[in-house]
C-alpha positions as CSV (number, residue, x, y, z in Angstrom):
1,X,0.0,0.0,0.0
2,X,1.5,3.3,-0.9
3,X,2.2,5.8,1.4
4,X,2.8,8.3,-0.8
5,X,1.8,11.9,0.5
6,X,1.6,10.6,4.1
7,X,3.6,12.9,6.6
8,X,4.8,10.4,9.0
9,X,7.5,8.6,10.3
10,X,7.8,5.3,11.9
11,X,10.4,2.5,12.8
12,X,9.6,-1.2,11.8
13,X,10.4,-4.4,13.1
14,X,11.4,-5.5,16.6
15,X,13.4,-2.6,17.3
16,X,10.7,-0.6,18.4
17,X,9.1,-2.6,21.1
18,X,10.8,-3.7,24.5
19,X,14.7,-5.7,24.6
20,X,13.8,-9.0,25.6
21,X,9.6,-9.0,25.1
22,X,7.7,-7.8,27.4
23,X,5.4,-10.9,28.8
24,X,2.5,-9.9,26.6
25,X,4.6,-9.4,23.5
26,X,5.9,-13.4,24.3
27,X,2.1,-14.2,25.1
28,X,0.9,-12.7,21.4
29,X,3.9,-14.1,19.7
30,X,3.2,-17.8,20.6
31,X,-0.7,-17.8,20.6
32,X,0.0,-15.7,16.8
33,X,-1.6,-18.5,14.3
34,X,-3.9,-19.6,16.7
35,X,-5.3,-15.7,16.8
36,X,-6.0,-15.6,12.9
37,X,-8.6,-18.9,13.5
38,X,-9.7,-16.6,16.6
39,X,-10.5,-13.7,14.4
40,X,-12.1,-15.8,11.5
41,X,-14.7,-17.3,13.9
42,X,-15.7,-14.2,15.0
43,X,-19.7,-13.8,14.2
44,X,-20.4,-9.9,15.2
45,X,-19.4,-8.1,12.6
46,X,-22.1,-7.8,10.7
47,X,-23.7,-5.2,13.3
48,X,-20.8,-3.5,13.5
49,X,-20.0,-2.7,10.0
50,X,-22.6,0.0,9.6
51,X,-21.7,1.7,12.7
52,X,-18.2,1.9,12.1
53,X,-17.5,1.6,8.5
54,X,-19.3,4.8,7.3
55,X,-17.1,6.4,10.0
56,X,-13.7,5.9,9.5
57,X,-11.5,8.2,7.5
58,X,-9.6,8.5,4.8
59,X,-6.4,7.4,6.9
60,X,-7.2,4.6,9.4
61,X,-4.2,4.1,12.6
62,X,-5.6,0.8,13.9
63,X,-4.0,0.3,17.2
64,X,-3.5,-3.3,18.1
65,X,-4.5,-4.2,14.9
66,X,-2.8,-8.1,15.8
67,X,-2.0,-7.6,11.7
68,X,-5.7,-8.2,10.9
69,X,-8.2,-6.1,9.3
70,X,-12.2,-6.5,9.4
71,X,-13.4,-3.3,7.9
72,X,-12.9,-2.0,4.3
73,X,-14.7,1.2,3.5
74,X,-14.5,2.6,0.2
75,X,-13.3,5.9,1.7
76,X,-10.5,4.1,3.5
77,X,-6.9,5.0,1.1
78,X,-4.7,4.4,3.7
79,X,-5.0,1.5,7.0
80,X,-1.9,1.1,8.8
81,X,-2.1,-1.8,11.7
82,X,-0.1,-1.2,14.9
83,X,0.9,-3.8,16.9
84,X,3.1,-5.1,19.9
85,X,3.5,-8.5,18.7
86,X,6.0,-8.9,15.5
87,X,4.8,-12.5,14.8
88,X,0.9,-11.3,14.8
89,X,2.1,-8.9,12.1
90,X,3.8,-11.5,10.1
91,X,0.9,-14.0,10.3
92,X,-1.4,-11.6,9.3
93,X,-2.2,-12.5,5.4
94,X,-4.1,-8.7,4.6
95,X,-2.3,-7.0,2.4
96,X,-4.3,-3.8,2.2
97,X,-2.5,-2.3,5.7
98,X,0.9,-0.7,6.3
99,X,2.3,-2.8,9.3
100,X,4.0,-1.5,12.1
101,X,5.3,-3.1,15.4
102,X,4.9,-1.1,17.9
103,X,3.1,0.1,21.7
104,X,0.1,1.6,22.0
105,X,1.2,3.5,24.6
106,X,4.7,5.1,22.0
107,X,3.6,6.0,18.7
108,X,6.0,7.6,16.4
109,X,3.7,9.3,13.8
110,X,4.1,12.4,13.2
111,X,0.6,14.9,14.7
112,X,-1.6,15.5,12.6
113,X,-1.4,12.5,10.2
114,X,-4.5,10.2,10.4
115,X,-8.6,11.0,10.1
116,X,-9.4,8.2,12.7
117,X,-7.7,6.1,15.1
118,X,-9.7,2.7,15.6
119,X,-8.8,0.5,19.0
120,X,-10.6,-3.1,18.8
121,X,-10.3,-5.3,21.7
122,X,-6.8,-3.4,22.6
123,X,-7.7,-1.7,25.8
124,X,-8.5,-4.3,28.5
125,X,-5.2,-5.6,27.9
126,X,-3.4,-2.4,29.1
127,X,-3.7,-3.4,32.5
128,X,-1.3,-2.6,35.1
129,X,-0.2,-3.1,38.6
130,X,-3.6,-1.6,39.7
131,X,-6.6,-0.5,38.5
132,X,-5.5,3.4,39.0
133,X,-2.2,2.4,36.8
134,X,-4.2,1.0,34.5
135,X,-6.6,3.6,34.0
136,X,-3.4,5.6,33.7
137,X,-2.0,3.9,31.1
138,X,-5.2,3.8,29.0
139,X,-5.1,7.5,29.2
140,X,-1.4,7.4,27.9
141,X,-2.5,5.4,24.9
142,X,-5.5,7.6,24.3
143,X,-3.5,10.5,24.1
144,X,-1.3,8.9,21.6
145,X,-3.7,8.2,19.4
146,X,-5.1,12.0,20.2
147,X,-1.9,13.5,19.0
148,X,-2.0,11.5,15.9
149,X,-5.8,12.4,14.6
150,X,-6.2,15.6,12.7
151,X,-8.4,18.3,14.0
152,X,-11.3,16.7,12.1
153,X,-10.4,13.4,13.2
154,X,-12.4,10.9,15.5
155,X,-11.3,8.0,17.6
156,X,-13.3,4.4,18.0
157,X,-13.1,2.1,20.6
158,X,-14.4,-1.3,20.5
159,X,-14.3,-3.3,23.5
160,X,-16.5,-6.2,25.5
161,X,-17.5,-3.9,28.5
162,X,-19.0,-5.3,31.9
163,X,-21.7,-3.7,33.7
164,X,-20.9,-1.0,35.8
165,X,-21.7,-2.9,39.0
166,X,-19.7,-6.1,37.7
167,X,-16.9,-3.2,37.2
168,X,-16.8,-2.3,40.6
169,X,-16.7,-5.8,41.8
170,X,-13.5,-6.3,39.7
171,X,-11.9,-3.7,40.9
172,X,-12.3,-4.8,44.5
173,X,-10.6,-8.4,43.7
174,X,-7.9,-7.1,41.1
175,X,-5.0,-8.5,42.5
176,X,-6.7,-12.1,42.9
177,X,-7.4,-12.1,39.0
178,X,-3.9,-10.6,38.6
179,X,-2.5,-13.7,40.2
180,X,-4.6,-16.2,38.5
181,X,-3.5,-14.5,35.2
182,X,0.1,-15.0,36.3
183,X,-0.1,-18.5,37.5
184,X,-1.9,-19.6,34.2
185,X,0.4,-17.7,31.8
186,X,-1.9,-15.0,30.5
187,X,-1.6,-11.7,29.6
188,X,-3.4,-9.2,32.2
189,X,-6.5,-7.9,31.5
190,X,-9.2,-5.3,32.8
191,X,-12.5,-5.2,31.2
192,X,-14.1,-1.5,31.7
193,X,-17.7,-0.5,31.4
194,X,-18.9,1.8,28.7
195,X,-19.2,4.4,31.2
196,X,-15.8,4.3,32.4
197,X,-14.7,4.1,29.0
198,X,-17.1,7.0,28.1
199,X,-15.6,9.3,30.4
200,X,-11.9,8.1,29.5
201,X,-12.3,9.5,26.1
202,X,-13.6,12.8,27.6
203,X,-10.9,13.0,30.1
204,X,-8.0,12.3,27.1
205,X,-9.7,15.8,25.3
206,X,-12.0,13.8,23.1
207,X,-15.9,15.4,22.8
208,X,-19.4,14.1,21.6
209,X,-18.8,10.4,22.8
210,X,-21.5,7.9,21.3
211,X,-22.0,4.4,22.5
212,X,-23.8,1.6,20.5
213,X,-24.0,-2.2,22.4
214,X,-24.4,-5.3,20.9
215,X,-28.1,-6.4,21.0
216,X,-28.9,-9.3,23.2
217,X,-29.9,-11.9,20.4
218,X,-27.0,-11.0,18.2
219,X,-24.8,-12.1,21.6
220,X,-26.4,-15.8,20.7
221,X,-27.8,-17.6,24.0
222,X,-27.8,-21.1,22.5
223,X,-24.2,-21.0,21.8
224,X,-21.0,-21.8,22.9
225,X,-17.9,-19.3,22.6
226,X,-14.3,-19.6,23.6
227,X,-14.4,-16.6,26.0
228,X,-10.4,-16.2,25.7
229,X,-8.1,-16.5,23.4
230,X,-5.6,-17.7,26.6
231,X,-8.0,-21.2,27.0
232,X,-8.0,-22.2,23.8
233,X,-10.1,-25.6,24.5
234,X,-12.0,-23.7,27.0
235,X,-16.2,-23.1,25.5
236,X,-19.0,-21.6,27.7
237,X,-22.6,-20.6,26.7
238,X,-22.4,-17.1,25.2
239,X,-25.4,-16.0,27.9
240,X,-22.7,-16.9,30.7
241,X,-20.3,-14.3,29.4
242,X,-21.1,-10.9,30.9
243,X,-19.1,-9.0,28.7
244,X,-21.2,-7.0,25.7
245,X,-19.6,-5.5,23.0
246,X,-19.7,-2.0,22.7
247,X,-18.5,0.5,20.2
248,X,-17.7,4.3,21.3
249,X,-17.0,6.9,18.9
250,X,-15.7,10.3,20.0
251,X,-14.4,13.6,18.0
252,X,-11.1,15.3,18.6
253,X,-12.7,18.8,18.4
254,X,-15.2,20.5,20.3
């Protein structure tokens, strides 16, 4: 994909991201292949795409893209596909996006450059030592993408949110999760609710924050879904999984 015209600048390869791997670079990088046949089962998109689709930009920064792409408007010239995890990059097959390895949290563009910056699924896997650090570092990556969009530009967020009061409960037993995460070899994770992602987005400068959800039939009760991509052989019914998938778009100006 040409780049042509594009004022940016941007180091490839595994350079860019942490000496030695970072635990969830390692996680990404061995569970790579296995992420593609994730992606490809993946049965929402079809509510999605007219949501986000007619919203994206000319210039598309998808951060933790995982070297995938799912969304192809006509208006789209230029995607380019962040991500932390070299081997995702190189197992991803589409060749219509400009890949670069790198953190969400230390982009290199250039301001300025993009009309929309587009996080799926990226955000609950920011977490930190704490809830507070993590909240801090989803800010950081917000920012980042921020500093990227033009004036014009918007910013969308898709992510399975929990209900507010499910939220709270997390919170309170963070460090037990954080352990079990350790002890089984995943990646940390912190699933927000839509409102505390809501008001995320407002606090990193972004205004007019709209939220769609996933309806309850399209979140099939009959079936059964791998909740993580961690447990590969591990299926529950899709009505025991209290995550919902929600989309949030926000502007950059006022």
């Amino acid at each position: 994909m040409s780049t042509e015209g594009i004022d940016f600048e941007h180091r490839r390869g595994k350079d860019f991201v942490k000496a030695g791997g970072s635990r969830e670079q390692k996680f990404f990088d061995r569970l790579s292949s296995q992420y593609q046949h994730f992606i490809r089962q993946r049965r929402s998109l079809e509510w999605m795409r007219p949501i986000i689709e007619p919203r994206m930009g000319k210039r598309v920064l998808d951060v933790g893209s995982g070297g995938v792409r799912e969304f192809f408007p006509s208006q789209t010239s230029l995607y380019v596909g962040v991500d932390l995890s070299h081997e995702m990059l190189r197992e991803g097959r589409e060749q219509s996006i400009q890949k670069v390895c790198g953190e969400a949290t230390i982009l290199s563009f250039k301001r300025g450059v993009f009309d929309t910056v587009f996080y799926q699924s990226l955000l609950h896997h920011l977490a930190e030592k704490s809830p507070e650090r993590t909240m801090e570092t989803v800010k950081m990556a917000l920012l980042q993408g921020f500093f990227c969009l033009r004036e014009e530009g918007n910013v969308m967020v898709v992510e399975p949110c929990l209900p507010s009061w499910l939220e709270r409960f997390e919170r309170v037993f963070f460090i037990l999760l954080k352990i079990f995460l350790f002890l089984t070899k995943q990646p940390g994770v912190f699933l927000f609710s839509s409102e505390t992602l809501g008001r995320t987005l407002l606090e990193s400068g972004y205004h007019h924050v709209q939220i769609w959800k996933a309806e309850k039939d399209e979140r099939g009760p009959r079936k059964w879904i791998q909740p993580c991509l961690g447990f590969p052989l591990l299926r529950i019914p899709r009505w025991l999984n209290p995550a919902r998938r929600t989309i949030l778009v926000a502007n950059k100006q006022g």
